[in-house]
MIDOSE-1310 file (N, C-alpha, C; in nm, 2 decimals, decimal comma, always signed):
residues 174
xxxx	+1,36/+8,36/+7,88/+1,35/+8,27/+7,77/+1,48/+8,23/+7,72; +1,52/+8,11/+7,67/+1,65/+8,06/+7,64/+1,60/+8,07/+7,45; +1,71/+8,12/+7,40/+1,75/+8,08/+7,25/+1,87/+8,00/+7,26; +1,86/+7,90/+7,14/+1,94/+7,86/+7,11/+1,98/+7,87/+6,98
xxxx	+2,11/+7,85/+6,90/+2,09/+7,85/+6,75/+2,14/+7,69/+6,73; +2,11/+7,64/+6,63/+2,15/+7,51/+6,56/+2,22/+7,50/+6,40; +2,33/+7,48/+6,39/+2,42/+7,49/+6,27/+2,39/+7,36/+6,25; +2,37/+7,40/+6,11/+2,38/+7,26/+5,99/+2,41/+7,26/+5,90
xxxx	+2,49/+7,19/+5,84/+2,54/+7,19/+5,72/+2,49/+7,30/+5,58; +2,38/+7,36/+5,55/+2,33/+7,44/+5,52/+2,26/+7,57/+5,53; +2,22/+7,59/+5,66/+2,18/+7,66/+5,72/+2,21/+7,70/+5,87; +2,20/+7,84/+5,91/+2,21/+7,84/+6,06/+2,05/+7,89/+6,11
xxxx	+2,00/+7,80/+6,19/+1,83/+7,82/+6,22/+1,86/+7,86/+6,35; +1,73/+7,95/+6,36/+1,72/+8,01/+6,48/+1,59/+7,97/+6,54; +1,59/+7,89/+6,65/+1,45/+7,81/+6,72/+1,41/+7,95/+6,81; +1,27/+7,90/+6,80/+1,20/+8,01/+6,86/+1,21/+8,17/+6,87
xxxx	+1,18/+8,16/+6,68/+1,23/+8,33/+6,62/+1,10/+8,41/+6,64; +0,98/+8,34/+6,68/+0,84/+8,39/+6,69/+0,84/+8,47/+6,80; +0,95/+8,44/+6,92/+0,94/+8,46/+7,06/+0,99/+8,54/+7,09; +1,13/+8,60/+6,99/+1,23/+8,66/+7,02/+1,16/+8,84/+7,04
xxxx	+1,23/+8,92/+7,11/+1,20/+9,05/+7,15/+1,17/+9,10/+7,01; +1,18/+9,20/+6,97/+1,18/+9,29/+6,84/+1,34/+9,37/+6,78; +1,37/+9,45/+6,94/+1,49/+9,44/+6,89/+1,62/+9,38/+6,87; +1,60/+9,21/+6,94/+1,70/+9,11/+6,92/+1,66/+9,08/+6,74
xxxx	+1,55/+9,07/+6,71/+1,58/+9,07/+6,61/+1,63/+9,12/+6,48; +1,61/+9,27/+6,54/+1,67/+9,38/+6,47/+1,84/+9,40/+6,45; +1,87/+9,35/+6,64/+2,01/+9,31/+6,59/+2,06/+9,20/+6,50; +1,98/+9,11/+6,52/+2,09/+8,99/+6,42/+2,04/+9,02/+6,27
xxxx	+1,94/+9,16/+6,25/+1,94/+9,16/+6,09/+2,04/+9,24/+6,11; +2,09/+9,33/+6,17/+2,17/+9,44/+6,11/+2,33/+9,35/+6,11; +2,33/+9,27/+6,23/+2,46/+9,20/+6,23/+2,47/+9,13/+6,07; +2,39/+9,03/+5,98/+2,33/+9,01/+5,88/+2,40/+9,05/+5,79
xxxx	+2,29/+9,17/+5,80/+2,34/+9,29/+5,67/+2,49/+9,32/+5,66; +2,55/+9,36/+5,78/+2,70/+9,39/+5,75/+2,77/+9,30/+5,71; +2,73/+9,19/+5,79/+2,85/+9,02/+5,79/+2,85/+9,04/+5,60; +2,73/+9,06/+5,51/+2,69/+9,04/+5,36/+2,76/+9,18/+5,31
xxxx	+2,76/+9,30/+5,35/+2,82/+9,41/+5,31/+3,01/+9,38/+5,32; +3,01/+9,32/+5,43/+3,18/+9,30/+5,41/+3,24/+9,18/+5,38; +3,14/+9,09/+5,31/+3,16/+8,95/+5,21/+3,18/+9,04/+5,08; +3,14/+9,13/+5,04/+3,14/+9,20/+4,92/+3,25/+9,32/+4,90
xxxx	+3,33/+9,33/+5,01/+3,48/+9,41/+4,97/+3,57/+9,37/+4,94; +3,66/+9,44/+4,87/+3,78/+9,38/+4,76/+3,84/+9,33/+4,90; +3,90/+9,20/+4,85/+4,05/+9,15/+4,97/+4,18/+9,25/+4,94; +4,28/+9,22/+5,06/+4,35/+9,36/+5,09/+4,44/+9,38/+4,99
xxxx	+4,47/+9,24/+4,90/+4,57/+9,26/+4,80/+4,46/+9,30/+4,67; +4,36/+9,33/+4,68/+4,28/+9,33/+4,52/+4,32/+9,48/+4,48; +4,34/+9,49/+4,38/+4,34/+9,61/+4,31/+4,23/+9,68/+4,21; +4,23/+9,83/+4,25/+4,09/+9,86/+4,13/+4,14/+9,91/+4,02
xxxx	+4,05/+9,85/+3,87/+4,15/+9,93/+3,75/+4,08/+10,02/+3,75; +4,16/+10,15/+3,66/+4,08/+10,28/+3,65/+4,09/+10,25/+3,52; +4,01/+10,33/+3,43/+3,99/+10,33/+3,31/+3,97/+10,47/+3,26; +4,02/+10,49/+3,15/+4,02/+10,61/+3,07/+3,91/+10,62/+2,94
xxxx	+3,83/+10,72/+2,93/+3,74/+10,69/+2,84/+3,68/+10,82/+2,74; +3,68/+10,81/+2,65/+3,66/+10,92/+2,54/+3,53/+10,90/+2,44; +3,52/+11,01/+2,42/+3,34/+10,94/+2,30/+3,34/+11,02/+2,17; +3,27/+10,98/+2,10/+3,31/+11,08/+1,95/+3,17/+11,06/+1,86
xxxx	+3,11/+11,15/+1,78/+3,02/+11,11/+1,70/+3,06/+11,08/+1,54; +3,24/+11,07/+1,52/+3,29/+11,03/+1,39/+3,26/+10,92/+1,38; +3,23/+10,84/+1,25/+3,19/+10,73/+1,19/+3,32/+10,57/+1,26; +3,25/+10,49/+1,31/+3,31/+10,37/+1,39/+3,44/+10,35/+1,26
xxxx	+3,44/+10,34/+1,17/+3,56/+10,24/+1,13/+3,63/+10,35/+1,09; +3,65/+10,49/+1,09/+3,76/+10,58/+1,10/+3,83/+10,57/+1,23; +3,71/+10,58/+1,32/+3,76/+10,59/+1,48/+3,90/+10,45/+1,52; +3,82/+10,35/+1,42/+3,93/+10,24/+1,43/+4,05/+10,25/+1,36
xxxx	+4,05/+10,28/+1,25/+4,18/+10,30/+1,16/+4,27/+10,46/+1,23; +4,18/+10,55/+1,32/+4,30/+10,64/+1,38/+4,32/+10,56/+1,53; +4,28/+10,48/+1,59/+4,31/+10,39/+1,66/+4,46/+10,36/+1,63; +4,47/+10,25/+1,55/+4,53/+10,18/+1,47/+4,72/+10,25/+1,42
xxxx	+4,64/+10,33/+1,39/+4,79/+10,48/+1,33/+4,82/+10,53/+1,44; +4,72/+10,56/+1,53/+4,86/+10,61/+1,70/+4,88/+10,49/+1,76; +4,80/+10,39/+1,82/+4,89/+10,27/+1,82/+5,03/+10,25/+1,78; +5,06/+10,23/+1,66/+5,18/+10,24/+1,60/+5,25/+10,36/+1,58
xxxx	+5,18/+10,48/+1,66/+5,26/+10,60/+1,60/+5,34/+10,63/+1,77; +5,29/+10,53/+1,83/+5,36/+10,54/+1,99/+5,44/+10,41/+2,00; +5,50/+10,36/+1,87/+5,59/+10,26/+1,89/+5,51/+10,09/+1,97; +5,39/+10,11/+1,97/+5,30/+9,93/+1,99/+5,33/+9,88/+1,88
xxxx	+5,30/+9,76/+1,90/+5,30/+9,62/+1,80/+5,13/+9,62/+1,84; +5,04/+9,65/+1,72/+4,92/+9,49/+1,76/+4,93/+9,42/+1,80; +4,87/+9,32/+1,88/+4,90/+9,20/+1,91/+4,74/+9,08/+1,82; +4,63/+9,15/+1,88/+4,52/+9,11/+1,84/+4,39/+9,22/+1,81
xxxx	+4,32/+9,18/+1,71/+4,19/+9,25/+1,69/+4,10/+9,13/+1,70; +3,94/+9,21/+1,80/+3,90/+9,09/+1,82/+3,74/+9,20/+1,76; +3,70/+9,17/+1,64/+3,57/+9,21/+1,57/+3,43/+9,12/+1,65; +3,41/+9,19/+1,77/+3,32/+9,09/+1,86/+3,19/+9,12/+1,79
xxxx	+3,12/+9,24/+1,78/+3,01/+9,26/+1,71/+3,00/+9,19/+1,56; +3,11/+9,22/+1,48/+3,13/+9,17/+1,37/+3,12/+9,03/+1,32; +3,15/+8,97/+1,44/+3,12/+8,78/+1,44/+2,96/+8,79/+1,46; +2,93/+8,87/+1,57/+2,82/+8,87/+1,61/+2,71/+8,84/+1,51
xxxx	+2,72/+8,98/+1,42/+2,61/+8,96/+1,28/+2,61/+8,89/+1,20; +2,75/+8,87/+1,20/+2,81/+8,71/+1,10/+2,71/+8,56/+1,10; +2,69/+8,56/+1,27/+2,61/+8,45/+1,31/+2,46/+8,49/+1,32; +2,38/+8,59/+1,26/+2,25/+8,63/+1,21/+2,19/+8,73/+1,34
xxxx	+2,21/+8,82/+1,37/+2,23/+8,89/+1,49/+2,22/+9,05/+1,41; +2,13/+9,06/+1,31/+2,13/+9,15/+1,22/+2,06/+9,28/+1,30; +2,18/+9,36/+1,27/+2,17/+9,50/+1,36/+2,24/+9,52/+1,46; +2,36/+9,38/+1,53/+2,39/+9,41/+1,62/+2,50/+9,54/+1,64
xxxx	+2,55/+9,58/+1,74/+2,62/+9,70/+1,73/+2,73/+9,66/+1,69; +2,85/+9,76/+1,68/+3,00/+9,74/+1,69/+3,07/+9,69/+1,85; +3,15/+9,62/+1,90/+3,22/+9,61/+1,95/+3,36/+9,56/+1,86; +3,41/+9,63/+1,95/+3,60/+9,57/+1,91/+3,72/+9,56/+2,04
xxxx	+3,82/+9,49/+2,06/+3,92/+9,53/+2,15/+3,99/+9,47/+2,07; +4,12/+9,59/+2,11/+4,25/+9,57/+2,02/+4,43/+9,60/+2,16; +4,43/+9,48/+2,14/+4,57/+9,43/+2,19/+4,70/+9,50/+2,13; +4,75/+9,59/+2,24/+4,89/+9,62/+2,15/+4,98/+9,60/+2,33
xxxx	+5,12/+9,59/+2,23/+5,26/+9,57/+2,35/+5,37/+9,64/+2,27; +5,46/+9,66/+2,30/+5,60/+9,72/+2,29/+5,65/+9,65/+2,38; +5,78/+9,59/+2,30/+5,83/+9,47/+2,43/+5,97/+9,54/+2,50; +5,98/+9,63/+2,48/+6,06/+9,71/+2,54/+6,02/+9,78/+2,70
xxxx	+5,89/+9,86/+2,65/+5,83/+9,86/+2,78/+5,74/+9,73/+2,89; +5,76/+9,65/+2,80/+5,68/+9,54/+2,86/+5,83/+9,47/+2,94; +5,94/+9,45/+2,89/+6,03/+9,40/+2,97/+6,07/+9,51/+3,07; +6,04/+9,66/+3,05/+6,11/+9,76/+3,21/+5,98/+9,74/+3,27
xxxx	+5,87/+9,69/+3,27/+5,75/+9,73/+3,36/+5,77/+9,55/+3,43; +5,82/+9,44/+3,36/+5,82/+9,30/+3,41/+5,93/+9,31/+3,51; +6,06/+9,40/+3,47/+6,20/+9,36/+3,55/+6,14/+9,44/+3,70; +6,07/+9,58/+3,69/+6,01/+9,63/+3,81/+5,90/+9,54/+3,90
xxxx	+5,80/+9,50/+3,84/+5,76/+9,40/+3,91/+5,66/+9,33/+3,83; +5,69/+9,14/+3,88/+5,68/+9,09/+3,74/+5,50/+9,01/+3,79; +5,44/+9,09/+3,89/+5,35/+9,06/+3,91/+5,22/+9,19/+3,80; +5,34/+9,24/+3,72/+5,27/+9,31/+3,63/+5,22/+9,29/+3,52
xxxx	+5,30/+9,18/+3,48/+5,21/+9,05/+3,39/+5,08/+9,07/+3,36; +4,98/+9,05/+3,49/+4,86/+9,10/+3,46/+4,81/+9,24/+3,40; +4,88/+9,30/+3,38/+4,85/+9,43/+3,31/+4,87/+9,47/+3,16; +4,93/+9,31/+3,10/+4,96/+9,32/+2,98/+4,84/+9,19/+2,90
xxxx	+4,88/+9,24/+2,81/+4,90/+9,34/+2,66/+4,80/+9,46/+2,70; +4,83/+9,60/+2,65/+4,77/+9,72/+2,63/+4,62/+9,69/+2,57; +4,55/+9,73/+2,58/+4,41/+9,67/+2,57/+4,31/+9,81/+2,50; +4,26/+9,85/+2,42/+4,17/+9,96/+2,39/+4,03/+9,87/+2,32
xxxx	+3,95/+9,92/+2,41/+3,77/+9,81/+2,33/+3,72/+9,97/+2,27; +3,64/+9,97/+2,16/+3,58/+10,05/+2,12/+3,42/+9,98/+2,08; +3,31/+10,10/+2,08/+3,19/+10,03/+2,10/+3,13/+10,13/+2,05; +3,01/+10,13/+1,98/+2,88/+10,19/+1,99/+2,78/+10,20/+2,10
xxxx	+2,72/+10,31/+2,10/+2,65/+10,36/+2,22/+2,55/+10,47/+2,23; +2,49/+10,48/+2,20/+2,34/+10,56/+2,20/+2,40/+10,66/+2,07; +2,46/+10,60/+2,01/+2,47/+10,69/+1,85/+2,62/+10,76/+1,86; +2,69/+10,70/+2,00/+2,84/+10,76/+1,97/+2,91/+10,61/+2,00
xxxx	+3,05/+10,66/+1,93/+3,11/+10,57/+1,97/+3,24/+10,62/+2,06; +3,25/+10,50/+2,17/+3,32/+10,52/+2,32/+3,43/+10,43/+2,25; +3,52/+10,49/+2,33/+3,68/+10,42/+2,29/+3,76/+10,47/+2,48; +3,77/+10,34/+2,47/+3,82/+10,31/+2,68/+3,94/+10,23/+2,66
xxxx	+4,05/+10,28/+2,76/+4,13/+10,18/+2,80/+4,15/+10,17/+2,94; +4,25/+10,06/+3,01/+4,23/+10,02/+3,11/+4,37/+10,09/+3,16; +4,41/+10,18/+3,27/+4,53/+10,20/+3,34/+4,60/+10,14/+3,42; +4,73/+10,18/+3,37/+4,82/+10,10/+3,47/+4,83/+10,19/+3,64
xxxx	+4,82/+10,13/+3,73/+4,84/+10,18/+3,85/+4,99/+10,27/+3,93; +4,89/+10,37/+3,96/+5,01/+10,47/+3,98/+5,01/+10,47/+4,15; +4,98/+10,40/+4,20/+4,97/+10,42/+4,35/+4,99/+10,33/+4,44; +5,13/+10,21/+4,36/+5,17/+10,11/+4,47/+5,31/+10,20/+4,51
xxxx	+5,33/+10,05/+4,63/+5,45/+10,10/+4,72/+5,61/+10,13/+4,68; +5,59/+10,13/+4,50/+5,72/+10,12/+4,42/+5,71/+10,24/+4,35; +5,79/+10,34/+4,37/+5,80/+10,45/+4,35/+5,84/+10,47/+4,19; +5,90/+10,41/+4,17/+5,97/+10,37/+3,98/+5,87/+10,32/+3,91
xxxx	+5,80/+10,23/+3,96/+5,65/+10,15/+3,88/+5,57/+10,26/+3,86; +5,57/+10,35/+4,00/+5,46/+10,45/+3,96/+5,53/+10,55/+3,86; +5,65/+10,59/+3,86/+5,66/+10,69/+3,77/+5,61/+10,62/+3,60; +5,70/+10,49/+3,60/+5,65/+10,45/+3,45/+5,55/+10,41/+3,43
xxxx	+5,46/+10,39/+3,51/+5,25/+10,32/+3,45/+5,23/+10,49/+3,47; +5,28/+10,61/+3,50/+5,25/+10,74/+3,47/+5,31/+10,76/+3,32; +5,40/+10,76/+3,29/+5,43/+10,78/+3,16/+5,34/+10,67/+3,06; +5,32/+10,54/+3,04/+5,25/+10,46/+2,98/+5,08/+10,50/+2,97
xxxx	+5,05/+10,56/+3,08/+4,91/+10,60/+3,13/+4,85/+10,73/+3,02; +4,98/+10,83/+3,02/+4,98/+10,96/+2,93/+5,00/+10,90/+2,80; +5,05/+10,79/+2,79/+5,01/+10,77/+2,64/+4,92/+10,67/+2,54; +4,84/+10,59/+2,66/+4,75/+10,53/+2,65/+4,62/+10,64/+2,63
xxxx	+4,65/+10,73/+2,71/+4,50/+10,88/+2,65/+4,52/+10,89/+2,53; +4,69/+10,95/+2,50/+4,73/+11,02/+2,38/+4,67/+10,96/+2,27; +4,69/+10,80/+2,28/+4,61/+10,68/+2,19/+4,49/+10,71/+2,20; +4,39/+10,67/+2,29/+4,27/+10,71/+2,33/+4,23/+10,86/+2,21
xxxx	+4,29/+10,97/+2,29/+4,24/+11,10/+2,24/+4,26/+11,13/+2,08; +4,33/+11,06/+2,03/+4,40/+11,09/+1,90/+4,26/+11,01/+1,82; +4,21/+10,92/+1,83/+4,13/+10,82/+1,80/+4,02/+10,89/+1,77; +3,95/+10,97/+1,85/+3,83/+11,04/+1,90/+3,84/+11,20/+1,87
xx	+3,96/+11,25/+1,82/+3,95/+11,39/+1,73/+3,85/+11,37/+1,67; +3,82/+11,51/+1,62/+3,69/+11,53/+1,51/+3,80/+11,61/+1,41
């Protein structure tokens, strides 16, 4: 028996799928499934962020104001607070939880991490979101990558990394 397939602008049809053996058709699902499993891997330049994350049962707007004090107790600038929940209820959303993320930079480190490589751009501003969550509140930030081909980038997003917890951890004391 002859198969043929027919490509069309939206679909690829398979004539005379009723006919086909069992396990031809088994192969073109499994060929299928993978072709869809490896549409879904990062491309070779993507990067994964890791994230660092801590949780506390202290009351949310302490957890923010020791935020805030190690922020600045590690030499950041704020850049932005963004009260997402807080708009939220604002607009009649009564009960919604807390969210927050808060922007900080030090332009010191932000110019040795740009002169090393300035495709690092995307890693700035320093970023910490805090949130409510089954009755604790989670406080996460996002890491800088210690595992490219620049040996210097990695030592410093390791130093930045240890003090992005220290922020983190300091926040989430009891």
């Amino acid at each position: 028996m002859f198969y043929h397939f027919r490509l069309n602008p939206w679909s690829l049809e398979l004539a005379n799928l009723k006919n086909l053996p069992a396990f031809v058709c088994f192969k073109v699902l499994i060929v299928a499934s993978l072709c869809l499993i490896a549409s879904c891997a990062l491309p070779p330049n993507a990067e994964i962020r890791q994230y660092y994350q801590a949780e506390t049962t202290k009351p949310y707007d302490d957890v923010l104001a020791e935020l805030e004090i190690a922020i600045t107790e590690h030499n950041f600038r704020i850049t932005g607070h963004s009260r997402v929940g807080k708009v939220i209820r604002e607009r009649g959303a009564v009960g919604f939880p807390e969210y927050d993320t808060i922007q900080f930079c030090n332009l010191t480190h932000a110019r040795t991490l740009l002169e090393m490589s300035p495709h690092s751009v995307a890693q700035m501003p320093c970023n910490v979101v805090t949130y409510q969550y089954q009755g604790k509140t989670i406080v996460k930030t996002h890491l800088l990558p210690v595992d490219t081909d620049n040996k210097e980038l990695n030592q410093f997003s390791g130093k930045m990394n240890k003090m992005l917890k220290e922020i983190v951890n300091f926040a989430v004391e009891e």
